[in-house]
C-alpha positions as CSV (number, residue, x, y, z in Angstrom):
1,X,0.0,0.0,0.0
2,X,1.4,3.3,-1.3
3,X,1.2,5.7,1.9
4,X,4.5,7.6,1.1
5,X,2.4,11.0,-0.3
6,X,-0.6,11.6,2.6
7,X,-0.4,11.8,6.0
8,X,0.8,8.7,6.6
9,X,4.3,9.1,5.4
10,X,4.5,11.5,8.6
11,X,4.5,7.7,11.2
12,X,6.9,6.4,8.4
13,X,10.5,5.7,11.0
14,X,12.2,5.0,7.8
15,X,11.4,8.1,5.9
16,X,12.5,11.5,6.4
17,X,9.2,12.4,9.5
18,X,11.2,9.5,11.4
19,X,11.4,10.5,14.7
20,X,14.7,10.4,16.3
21,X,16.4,9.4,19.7
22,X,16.2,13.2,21.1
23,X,14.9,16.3,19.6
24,X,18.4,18.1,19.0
25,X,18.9,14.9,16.6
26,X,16.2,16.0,14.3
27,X,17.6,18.6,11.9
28,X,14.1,18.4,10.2
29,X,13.2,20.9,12.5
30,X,15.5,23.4,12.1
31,X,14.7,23.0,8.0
32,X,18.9,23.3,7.5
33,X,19.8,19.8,6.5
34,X,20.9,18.8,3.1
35,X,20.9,15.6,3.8
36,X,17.1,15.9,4.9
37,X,16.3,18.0,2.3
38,X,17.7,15.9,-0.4
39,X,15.6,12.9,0.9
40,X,12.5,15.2,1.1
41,X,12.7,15.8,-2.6
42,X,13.9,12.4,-3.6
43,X,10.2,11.0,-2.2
44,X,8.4,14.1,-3.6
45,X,7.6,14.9,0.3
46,X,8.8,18.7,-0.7
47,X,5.8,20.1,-0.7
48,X,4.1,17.9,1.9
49,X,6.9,18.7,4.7
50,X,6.3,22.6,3.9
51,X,2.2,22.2,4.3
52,X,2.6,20.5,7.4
53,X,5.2,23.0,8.6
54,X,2.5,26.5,8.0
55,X,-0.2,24.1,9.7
56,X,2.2,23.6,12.9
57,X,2.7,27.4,12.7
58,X,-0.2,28.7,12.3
59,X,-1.6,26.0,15.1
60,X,1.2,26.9,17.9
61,X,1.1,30.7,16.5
62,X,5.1,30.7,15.8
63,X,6.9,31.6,13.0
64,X,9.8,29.0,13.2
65,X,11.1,26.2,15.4
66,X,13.4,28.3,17.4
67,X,10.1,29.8,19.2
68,X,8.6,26.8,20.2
69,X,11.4,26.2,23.3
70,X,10.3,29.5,24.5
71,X,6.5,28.1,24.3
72,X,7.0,25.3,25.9
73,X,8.2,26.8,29.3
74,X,5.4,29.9,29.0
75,X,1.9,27.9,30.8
76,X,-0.1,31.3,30.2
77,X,0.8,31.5,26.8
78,X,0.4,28.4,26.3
79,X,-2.9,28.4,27.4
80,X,-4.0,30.8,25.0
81,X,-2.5,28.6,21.9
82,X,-4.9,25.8,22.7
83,X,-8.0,27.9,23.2
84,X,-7.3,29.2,20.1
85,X,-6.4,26.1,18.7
86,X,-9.9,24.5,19.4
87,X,-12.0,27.4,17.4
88,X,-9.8,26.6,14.6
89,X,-9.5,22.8,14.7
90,X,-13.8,22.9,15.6
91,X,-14.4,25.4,12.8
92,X,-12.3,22.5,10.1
93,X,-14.3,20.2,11.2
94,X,-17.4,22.1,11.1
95,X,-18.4,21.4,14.8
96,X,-21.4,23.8,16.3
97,X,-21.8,24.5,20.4
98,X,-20.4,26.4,23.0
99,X,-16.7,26.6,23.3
100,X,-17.0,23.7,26.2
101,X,-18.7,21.4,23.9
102,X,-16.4,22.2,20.9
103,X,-13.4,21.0,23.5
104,X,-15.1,17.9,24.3
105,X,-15.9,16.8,20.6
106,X,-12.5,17.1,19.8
107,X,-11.0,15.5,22.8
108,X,-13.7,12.6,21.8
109,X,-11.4,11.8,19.1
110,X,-8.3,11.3,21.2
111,X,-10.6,8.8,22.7
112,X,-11.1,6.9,19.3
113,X,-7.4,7.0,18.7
114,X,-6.7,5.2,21.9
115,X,-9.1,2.8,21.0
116,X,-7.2,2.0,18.2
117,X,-4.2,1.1,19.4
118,X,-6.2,-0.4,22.6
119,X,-7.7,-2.8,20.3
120,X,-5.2,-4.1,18.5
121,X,-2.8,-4.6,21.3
122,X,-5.8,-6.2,23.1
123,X,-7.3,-8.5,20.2
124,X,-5.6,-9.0,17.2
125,X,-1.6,-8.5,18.7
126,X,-2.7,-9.6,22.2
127,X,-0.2,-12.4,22.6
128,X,2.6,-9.0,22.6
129,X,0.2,-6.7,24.3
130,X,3.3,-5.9,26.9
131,X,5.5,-4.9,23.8
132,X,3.4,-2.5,21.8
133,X,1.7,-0.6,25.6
134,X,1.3,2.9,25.2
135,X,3.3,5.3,27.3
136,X,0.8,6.5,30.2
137,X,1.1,10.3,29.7
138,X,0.2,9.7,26.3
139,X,-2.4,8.2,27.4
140,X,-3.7,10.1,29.1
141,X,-3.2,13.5,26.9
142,X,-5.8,14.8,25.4
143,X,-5.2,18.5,24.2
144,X,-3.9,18.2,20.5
145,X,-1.7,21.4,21.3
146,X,0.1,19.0,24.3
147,X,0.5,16.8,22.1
148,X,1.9,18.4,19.0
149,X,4.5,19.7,22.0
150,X,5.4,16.8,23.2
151,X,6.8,16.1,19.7
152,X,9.7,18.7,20.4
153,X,9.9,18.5,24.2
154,X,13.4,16.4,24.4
155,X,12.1,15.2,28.5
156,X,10.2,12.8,26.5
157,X,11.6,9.5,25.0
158,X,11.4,8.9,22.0
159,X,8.9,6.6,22.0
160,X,6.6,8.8,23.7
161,X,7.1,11.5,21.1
162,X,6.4,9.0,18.6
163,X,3.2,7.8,20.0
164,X,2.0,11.6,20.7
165,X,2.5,11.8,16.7
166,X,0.8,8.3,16.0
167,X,-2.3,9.6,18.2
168,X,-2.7,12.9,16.5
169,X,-2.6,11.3,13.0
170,X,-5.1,9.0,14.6
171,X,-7.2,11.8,15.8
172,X,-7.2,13.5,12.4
173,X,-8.3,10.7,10.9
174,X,-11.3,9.8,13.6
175,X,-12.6,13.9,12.7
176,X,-12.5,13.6,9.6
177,X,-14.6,10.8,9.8
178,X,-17.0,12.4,11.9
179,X,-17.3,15.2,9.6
180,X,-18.2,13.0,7.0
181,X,-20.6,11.1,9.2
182,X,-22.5,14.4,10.0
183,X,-22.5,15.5,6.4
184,X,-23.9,12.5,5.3
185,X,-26.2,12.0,8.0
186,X,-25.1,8.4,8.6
187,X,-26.9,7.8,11.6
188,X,-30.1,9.1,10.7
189,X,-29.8,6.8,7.6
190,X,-28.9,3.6,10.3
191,X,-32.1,4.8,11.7
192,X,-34.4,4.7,8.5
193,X,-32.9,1.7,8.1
194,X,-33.6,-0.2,10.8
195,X,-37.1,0.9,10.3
196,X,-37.5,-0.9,7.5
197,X,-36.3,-3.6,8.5
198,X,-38.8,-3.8,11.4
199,X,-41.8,-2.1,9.3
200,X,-41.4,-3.7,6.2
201,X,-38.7,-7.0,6.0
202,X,-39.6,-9.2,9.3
203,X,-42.5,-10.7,10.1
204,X,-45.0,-9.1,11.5
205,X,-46.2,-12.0,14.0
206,X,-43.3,-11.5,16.8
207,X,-42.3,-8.6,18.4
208,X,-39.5,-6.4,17.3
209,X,-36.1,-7.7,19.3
210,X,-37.6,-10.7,20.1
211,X,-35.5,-13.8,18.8
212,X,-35.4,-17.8,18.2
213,X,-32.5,-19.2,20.3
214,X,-31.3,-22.8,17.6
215,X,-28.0,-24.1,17.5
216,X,-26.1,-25.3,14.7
217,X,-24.2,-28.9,15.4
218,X,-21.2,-28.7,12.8
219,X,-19.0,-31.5,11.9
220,X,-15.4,-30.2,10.6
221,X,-12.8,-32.0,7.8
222,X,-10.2,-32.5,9.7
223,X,-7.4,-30.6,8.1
224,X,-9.4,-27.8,6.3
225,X,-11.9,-27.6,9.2
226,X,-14.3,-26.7,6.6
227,X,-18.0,-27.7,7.5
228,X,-19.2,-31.0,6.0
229,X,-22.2,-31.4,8.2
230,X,-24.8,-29.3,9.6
231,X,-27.7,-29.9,11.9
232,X,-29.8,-27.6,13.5
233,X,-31.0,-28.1,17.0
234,X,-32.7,-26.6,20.2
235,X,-30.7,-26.7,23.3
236,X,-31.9,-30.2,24.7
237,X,-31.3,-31.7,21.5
238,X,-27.6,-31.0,21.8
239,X,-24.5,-34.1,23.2
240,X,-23.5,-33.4,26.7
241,X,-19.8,-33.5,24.7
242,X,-18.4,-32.7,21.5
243,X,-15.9,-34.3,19.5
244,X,-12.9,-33.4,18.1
245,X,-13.4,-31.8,15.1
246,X,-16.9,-30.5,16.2
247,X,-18.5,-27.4,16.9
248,X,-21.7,-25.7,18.3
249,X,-22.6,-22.4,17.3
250,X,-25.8,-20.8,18.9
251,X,-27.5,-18.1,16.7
252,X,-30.6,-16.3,17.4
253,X,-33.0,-15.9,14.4
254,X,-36.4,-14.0,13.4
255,X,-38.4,-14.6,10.7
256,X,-39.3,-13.0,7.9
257,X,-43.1,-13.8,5.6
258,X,-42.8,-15.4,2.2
259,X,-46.1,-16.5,0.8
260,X,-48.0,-18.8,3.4
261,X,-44.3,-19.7,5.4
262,X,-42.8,-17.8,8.0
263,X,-38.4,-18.3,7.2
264,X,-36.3,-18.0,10.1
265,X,-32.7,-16.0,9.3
266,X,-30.1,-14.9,11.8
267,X,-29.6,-11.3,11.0
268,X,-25.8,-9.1,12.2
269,X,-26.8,-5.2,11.5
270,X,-23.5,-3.8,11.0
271,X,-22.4,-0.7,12.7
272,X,-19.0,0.0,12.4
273,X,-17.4,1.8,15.7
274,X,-15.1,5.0,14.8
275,X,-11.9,3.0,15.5
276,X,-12.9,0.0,12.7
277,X,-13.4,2.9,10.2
278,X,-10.0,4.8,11.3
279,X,-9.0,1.3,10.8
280,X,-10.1,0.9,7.3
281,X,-8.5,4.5,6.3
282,X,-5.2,3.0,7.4
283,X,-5.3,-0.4,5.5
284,X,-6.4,1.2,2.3
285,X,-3.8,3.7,2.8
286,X,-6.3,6.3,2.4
287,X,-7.0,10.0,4.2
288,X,-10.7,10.1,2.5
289,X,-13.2,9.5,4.5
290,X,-15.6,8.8,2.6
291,X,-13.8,5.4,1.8
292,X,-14.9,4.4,5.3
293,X,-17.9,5.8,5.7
294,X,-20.1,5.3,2.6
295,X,-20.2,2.0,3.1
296,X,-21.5,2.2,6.4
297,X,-24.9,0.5,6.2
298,X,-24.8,-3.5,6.0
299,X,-26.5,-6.8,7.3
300,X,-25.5,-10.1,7.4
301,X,-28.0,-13.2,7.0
302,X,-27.9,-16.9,7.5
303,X,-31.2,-18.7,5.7
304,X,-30.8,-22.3,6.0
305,X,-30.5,-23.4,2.4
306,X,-29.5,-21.5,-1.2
307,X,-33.0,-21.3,-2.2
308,X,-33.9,-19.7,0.9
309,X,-31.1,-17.3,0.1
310,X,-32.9,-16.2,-3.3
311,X,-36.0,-15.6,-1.8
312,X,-34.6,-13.2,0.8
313,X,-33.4,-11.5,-1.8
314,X,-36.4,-11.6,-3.4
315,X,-38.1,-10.6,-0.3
316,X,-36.1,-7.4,0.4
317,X,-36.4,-6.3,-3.2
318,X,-40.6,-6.7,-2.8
319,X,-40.0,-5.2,0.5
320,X,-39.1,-1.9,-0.7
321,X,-41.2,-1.4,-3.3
322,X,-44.2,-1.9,-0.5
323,X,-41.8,0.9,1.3
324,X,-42.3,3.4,-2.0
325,X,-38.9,2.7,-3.2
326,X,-37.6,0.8,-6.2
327,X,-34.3,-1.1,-5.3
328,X,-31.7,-1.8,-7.7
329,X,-28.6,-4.6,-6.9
330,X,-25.5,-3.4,-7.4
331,X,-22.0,-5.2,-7.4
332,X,-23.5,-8.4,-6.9
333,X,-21.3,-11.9,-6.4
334,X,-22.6,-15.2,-6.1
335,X,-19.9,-18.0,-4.9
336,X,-22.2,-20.0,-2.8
337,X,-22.3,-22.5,-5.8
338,X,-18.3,-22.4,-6.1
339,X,-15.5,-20.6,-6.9
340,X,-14.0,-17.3,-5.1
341,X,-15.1,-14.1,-4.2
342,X,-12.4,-11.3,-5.9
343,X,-12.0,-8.9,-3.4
344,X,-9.0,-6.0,-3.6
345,X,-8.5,-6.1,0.3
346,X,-4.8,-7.1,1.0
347,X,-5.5,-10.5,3.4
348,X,-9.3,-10.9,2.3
349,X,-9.4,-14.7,1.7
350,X,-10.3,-16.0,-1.9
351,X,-12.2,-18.9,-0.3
352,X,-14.9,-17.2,1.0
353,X,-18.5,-18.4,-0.3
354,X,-21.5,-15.7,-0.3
355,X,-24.4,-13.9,-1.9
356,X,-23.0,-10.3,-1.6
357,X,-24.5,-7.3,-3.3
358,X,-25.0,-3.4,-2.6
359,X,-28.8,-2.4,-2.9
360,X,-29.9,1.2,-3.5
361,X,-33.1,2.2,-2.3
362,X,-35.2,5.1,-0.3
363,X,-31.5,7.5,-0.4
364,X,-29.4,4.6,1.3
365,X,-26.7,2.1,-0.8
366,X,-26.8,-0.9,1.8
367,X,-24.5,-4.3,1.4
368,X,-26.4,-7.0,1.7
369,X,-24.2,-10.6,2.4
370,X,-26.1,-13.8,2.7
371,X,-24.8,-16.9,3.8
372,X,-26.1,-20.7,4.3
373,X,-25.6,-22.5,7.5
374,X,-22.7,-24.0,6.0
375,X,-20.8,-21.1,4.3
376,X,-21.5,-19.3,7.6
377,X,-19.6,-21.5,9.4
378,X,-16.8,-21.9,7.1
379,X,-16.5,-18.0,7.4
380,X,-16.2,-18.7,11.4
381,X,-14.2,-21.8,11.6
382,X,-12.4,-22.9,7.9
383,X,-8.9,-22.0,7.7
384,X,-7.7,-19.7,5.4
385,X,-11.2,-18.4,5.4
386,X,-12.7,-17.4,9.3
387,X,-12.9,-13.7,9.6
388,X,-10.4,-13.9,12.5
389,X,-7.8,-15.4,10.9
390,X,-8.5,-12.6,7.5
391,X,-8.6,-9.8,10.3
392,X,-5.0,-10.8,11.2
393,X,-3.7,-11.0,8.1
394,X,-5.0,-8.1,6.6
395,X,-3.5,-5.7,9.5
396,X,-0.1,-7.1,9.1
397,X,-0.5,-7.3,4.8
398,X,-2.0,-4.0,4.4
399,X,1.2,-2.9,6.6
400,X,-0.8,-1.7,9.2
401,X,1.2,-3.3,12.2
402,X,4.5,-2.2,11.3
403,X,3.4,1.7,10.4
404,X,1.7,1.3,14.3
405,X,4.0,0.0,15.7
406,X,7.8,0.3,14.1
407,X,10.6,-1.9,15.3
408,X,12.5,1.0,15.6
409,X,10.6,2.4,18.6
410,X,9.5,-0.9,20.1
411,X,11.5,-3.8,21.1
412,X,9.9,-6.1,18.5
413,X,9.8,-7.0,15.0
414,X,6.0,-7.0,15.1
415,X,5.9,-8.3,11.3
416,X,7.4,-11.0,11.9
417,X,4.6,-12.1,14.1
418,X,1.9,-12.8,11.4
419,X,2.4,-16.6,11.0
420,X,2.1,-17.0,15.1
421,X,-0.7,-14.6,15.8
422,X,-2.1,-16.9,13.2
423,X,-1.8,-20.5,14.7
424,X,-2.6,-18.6,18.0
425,X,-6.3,-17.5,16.4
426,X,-6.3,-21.2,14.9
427,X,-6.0,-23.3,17.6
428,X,-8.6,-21.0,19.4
429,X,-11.2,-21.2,16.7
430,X,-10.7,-24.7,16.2
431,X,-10.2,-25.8,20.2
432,X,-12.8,-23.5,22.0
């Protein structure tokens, strides 16, 4: 993934942004060095370096490096930087309220940002949580003013001043989001949405929220541990013990109407937090925001057989013409029958078997992806296929971990963890 031209290539430790052992090290700042001006032009970062240097400016209100010493040791006037700092940074991102609430929206995103980090080091890179920790005082900072001074403030380690770098990056990324969120009024569209879900698609003879507890009894080969058997079953149908190489999943269904029959499908709503879309902008390399949030809206079903998956299609299409609104399939792919879903996602597995498509209807673009018992479970359990073993490998293939988390500023090579972190999510799925 080409990051070296947006923001991105400012967390780069081997490009010229690279933060250094101590402050006095970084001739980047006094704007002097040849040597880091040549390797400025040689990555066409020219331009980029002398954007980000007016921004810092203009944010700090100094007119070089040599006056941000003198800020640093000035508490009054430093005060005044960051109130000024939040009407300009509220106004970019075109936040309304008082000055108080302003602050706290902003501060939300340092929030996000944590959770970024916090999430990965507690999920996917877990087994090297103690490696990757974040320094507590940066932490615990929330002002983007303290933090763009702790990047020139030589009493921190350089690890700290990386990580106060990595967060406001993060935080950049999590309002930009948000602005795009409010602009496109995602949440009121989540909100129509689920309406017609509950007005139109399900059936109208059980309550809204309430649900059919089954379970599925699987039966796994034993080296793909792709699903070659499938019952389903209420609880006091179920062995007191499993096998090896067998699983029980429990899934909570509702039922939507199709002629005289009532189908029962289990239904996931997707709502992506802030932290999977900053996520998404850093996998795809991308400072857009629109890339991860205009595809926002999407649901997940599991129909117990192919035909059953036709007819919900079927049944969402008649669904919304009863709601006023034609809807039109876009994008569609249909590998439930065989062969492999093309997807451009660095780590996405080829294997995967679905009935995916995007449908447009009353404003909203929605993607729809269907599954059978049995592909469902081979996107939980099948290796080379189960969603936690493609959301390992797509953070370390997209290059995600090592941009996070360079080996340069923490003692470990965190790429070369991929084929580990792996086993570890296998044995899980396939022992648990």
């Amino acid at each position: 993934m080409d990051r070296s031209r947006n923001i991105f290539a400012l967390l780069d430790q081997e490009g010229p942004f690279r933060v250094e052992k101590s402050v006095r090290e970084e001739h980047l700042l006094a704007g002097s060095s040849r040597r880091r001006f040549t390797e400025l032009k040689q990555r066409g970062l020219l331009s980029k370096y002398r954007v980000t240097r007016s921004q810092l400016f203009e944010l700090l209100q100094v007119r070089s490096f040599a006056e941000i010493p003198a800020l640093l040791q000035d508490a009054a006037r430093r005060r005044v930087v960051e109130k000024r700092a939040y009407r300009l940074l509220g106004n970019m991102f075109g936040l309304d309220g008082s000055e108080r609430e302003v602050i706290a929206h902003i501060n939300s995103y340092s929030r996000i940002a944590d959770g970024v980090i916090n999430y990965l080091r507690n999920r996917v890179l877990a087994n090297y949580a103690s490696y990757i920790e974040m320094t507590n005082e940066i932490d615990s900072t929330r002002s983007p003013i303290d933090l763009l001074l702790i990047l020139f403030d030589d009493r921190y380690h350089r690890k700290a001043r990386f990580e106060a770098k990595r967060k406001l990056i993060l935080m950049s990324l999590a309002g930009a989001i948000d602005q795009r969120e409010r602009e496109t009024e995602v949440e009121q569209k989540f909100l129509r949405f689920l309406d017609f879900l509950n007005d139109e698609v399900w059936s109208r003879k059980a309550k809204i929220g309430e649900l059919d507890i089954v379970y599925l009894h699987s039966h796994h080969h034993p080296e793909s541990f792709a699903c070659q058997e499938v019952a389903i079953k209420r609880r006091q149908e179920l062995p007191p013990q499993t096998g090896p190489h067998e699983k029980i999943t429990m899934i909570k269904r509702r039922c939507f109407p199709w002629g005289e029959q009532e189908v029962p499908v289990y239904v996931s709503i997707r709502k992506k937090p802030p932290e999977a879309k900053v996520l998404k902008l850093l996998r795809k390399g991308e400072e857009n925001p629109a890339v991860a949030v205009d595809d926002e809206l999407g649901l997940m079903a599991v129909v117990d057989s192919p035909m059953e998956v036709k007819i919900f299609q079927q049944h969402l299409t008649a669904s919304a013409a009863r709601a006023g609104s034609l809807m039109t399939l876009e994008d569609l792919s249909d590998t439930l029958a065989g062969g492999g879903y093309r997807s451009s996602t660095p780590g996405s597995s080829s294997g995967t078997a679905m009935y995916k498509f995007f449908a447009r209807m009353g404003g909203m673009r929605v993607e729809f992806i269907v599954h059978t018992n049995r592909s469902f479970l081979n996107y939980i359990y099948q290796r080379g296929v189960s969603h936690d073993e493609y959301e390992v490998r797509r953070i370390f293939d997209s290059g995600v971990a090592d941009l996070l988390f360079p080996r340069d500023i923490y003692e470990i090579d965190i790429g070369e963890k991929k084929e580990a972190l792996i086993r570890w999510f296998r044995s899980r799925i396939e022992e648990i």
